[in-house]
Every structure is written in C-alpha cells, then in structure tokens.
Phi, psi and omega in degrees: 000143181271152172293145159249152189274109169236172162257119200302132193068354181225191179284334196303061200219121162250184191254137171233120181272152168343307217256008177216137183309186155304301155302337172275322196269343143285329148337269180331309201277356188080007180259139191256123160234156150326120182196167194206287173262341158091328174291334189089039164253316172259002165091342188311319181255049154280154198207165212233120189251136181287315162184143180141168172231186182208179154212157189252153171317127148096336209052068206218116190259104166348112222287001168301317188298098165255154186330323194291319171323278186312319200280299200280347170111352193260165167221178174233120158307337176271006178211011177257143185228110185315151159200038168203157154272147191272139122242133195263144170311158200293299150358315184298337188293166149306201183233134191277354150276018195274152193286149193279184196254165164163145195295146188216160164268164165243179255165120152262131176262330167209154193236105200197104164302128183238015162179155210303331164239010198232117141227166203256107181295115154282079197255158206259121151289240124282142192270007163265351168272140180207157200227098182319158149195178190252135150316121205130292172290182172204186178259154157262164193270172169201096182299156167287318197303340203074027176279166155222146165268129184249134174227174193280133134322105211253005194266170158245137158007288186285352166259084186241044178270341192225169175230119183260145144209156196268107186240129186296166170250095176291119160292134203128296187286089168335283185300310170305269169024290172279327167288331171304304214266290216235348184339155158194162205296183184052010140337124178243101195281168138262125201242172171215138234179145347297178168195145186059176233228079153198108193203165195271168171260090190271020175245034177222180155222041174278142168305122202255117170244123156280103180248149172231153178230150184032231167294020165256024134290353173318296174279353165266358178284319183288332175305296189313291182320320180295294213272020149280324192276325164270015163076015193281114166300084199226048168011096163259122189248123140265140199235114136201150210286173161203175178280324172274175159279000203262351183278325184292076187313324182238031178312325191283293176320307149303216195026303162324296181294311185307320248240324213257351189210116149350305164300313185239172166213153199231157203196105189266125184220158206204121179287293191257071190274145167263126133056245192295326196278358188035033175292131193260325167324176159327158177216173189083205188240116194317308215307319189282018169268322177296308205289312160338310198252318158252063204300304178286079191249054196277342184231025179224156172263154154235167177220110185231144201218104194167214186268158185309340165294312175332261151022281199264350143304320199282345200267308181287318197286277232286330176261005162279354206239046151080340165322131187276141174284340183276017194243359170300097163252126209235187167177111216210131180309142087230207218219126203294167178329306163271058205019032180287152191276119152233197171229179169222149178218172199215000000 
C-alpha cells in the first residue's frame, strides 16, 4: 500500500509508493514542490515535515542537510522516500502563481547547427495559443513510445513567438539523433510545458552569479534577457564554461548583452584551449573562476545550470565560501536510458 503525503492547512495529498521519492511521487500526482538539482546538493525542496518519518539511499544525510536541519524537522524531498505517512508544513508548496504546465503540438520552424554538437531549435505554437512561462523553466518533449525529453527554454518570457532550444548532440542518443541526423522544419512535436522551479528571484536586488556549463546556458540566457527587458535592478555576473572555446557556441551573443548593459558581466572560461586556438581568456574549471572572483558570497544568489559534477561543485564551493544555501539555485543535466539528453532536477 502506498504512503500518504499531504500538506498541512490545505486540501493537498498524494500517494508515494516505498521504492520513490517524494518528489517523483508529487510529480506524478500534478503536484508542484520546489526543487532544483534533484541530487541532495542544493537544498532548493528542502520542506519541514510535520509528522511521519523517511529514509535517505544508503542511510546517507543528504549533504544540502546540516545537523540543525535534521534537529528542526527538515528533509529534502528529491531524495526522502517515505516509510510512514507524511505531512509536510504548507510553506512546502509551490507558489501558486507559477503557469500550470500543460500539452501541446510545436511546430519546428528552424533548425541552426551553432556548433559541430549543439543546435538551436526554433518551435512554433498555434497561433491561438500561447504558453506563459518563467524565464528559465523548460519543456519536455513528449516521445511516441511515452518517454519524455526535457530542455531549458532558452528565450525570455515576452519573446514568446517561438519557444527556442539549445540541444546537445548525445552518441547514442535516439532523440539528439533524429535531430542532428534527419529533423526538418514543419515538424510536428508534441511538447509539455512550463516545468520547474528555476528561475531568478525577482524580490530581492541582491546580486546574482550565473554559471553555465555547456547547453546550461540555455536557461541563463533567457533569465538574463528577461530581467533587462523588465528593467530589475539586479547586478547579474555571468560565468560560462566549456572544455573548448567552441563549446561556448554563443559567445558572440553573451558578449553582446554585457557590453550593451551595465548591469551585466560576462565571463567566459574554457577548461582545455587548443593550441591552435589562440584563447586569450579565463582557464580552467568556471566553478574556481566564480569562487576566484567572489571569495565572499555571503550577499549573492547563484543560479547554476549544466552537467551534474558542474552543478554540484558550483553548489559546495559557493556555500562554502559564505553563500546561504537557500539562495542556491540549480539545474543540473543528465542523460535519459538510451542516452538521450534529459534533465533531473532537485
């Protein structure tokens, strides 16, 4: 028999059978909680469980989880697995203005290799249709087979004529695959959309470091884009990284918004430069370039965004070096059964 979940003060309760967190099992049910790297690294769905117990993989405390936590009654849901019924405090919910999520056909309207693996998807709605969202969030993909693919939205909110994404080219990869090899404009995907809690904070003006790894410029390109066009007095530093220069694929495009806004800066780093390549720039791993640069994040948010070592480095290095973990914000990359690019989140 499955446990039940409910939320404290409301109407809210869904079922988590033994063998899944919490978080896949409000997922499932349509219920939105907060979450961010989906690994116990950033702390983003941590929630204050009211009465009920859990366990974590391993009997292993989740390394977002400090003593005080764990004293107080908090757990992290993308990685807590019931073994009682639960209720989590009210507080755990989502914020009740995020756009519901929900299915559609797309349109591919364009097709633009922007590097020898990465290309950039142009998709089309209905023209009576249109799909609020947050800077940031992203869509799945919705396979015949009943898989789903998920990427970042990589546009902001008020350009919403097209919904772009950036999709890595996976070996392997069924879905990458078909895009690479045979796509074609007037395609008709089914897509599904918005989804998820990553996004800037626009009730604060505390300063913001954006890190990208790879295709995880996608969703910092549109946070950025969003929060010029609405004008949030928000210092933003972008930092992102690749192993080539050839991984930063829009570089020319980030260069541009620093140069042109005040407000931001940008800060390009290439782990391995060829040669050949004459890079003149940052070197190394983006993550010690933030910390290089902000020994003191005791008064800034981040938002990091890529593959999952990325991820969860920028998350232990940025709160050691003084960051509130609850000002941590993730999205962190990995890759579906047959090796298709999706994501998890936490």
């Amino acid at each position: 028999m499955p446990f039940s979940i409910s939320i404290d003060h409301s109407e809210t309760t869904f079922p988590a059978q033994e063998n899944e967190t919490l978080l896949d099992a409000a997922l499932k049910a349509g219920v939105e909680l907060p979450y961010g790297c989906r690994n116990g690294s950033c702390g983003t769905c941590k929630a204050l469980m009211v009465s009920g117990s859990v366990r974590y993989p391993f009997d292993l405390t989740p390394p977002a989880l400090s003593a005080e936590d764990l004293a107080a009654g908090q757990i992290l849901v993308c990685s807590a697995y019931a073994t009682d019924d639960i209720t989590l405090a009210a507080g755990s919910a989502a914020e009740s203005d995020l756009p519901p999520p929900c299915v559609m056909p797309a349109r591919v309207e364009h097709v633009e290799h922007v590097n020898a693996d990465v290309m950039r998807l142009l998709l089309k709605l209905p023209d009576t249709v249109r799909m609020p969202f947050r800077a940031g969030q992203y869509i799945n993909i919705l396979q015949a087979d009943g898989g789903r693919r998920a990427f970042s939205i990589a546009n902001a909110p008020h350009d919403d004529e097209f919904i772009e994404l950036h999709i890595r080219f996976i070996p392997g990869g069924e879905f990458t695959g078909h895009v690479f090899a045979d796509m074609k404009e007037k395609e008709i995907l089914r897509i599904e959309g918005p989804l998820g809690n990553f996004y800037l904070d626009e009730t604060h003006q505390r300063p913001a470091v954006l890190v990208g790894g790879g295709t995880g410029f996608a969703p910092l390109k549109g946070m950025i884009e969003h929060a010029l066009y609405i004008g949030l007095d928000k210092p933003l530093h972008l930092y992102w990284g690749g192993r080539t220069e050839a991984d930063l694929y829009m570089r020319r495009l980030a260069e541009q918004l620093a140069h042109s806004n005040a407000r931001v800066t940008f800060t390009p780093v290439v782990e391995d430069p060829l040669p050949e390549g004459g890079w003149e720039g940052r070197t190394g791993l983006v993550t010690h370039a933030v910390v290089e640069d902000h020994p003191d994040l005791r008064e800034y948010e981040v938002y990091a965004s890529g593959p999952p070592a990325m991820v969860e480095a920028a998350a232990r290095l940025c709160i050691s070096h003084g960051l509130p973990a609850d000002r941590m914000y993730s999205d962190a990359f990995t890759f579906a059964h047959d090796g298709t690019a999706k994501k998890k989140w936490g």
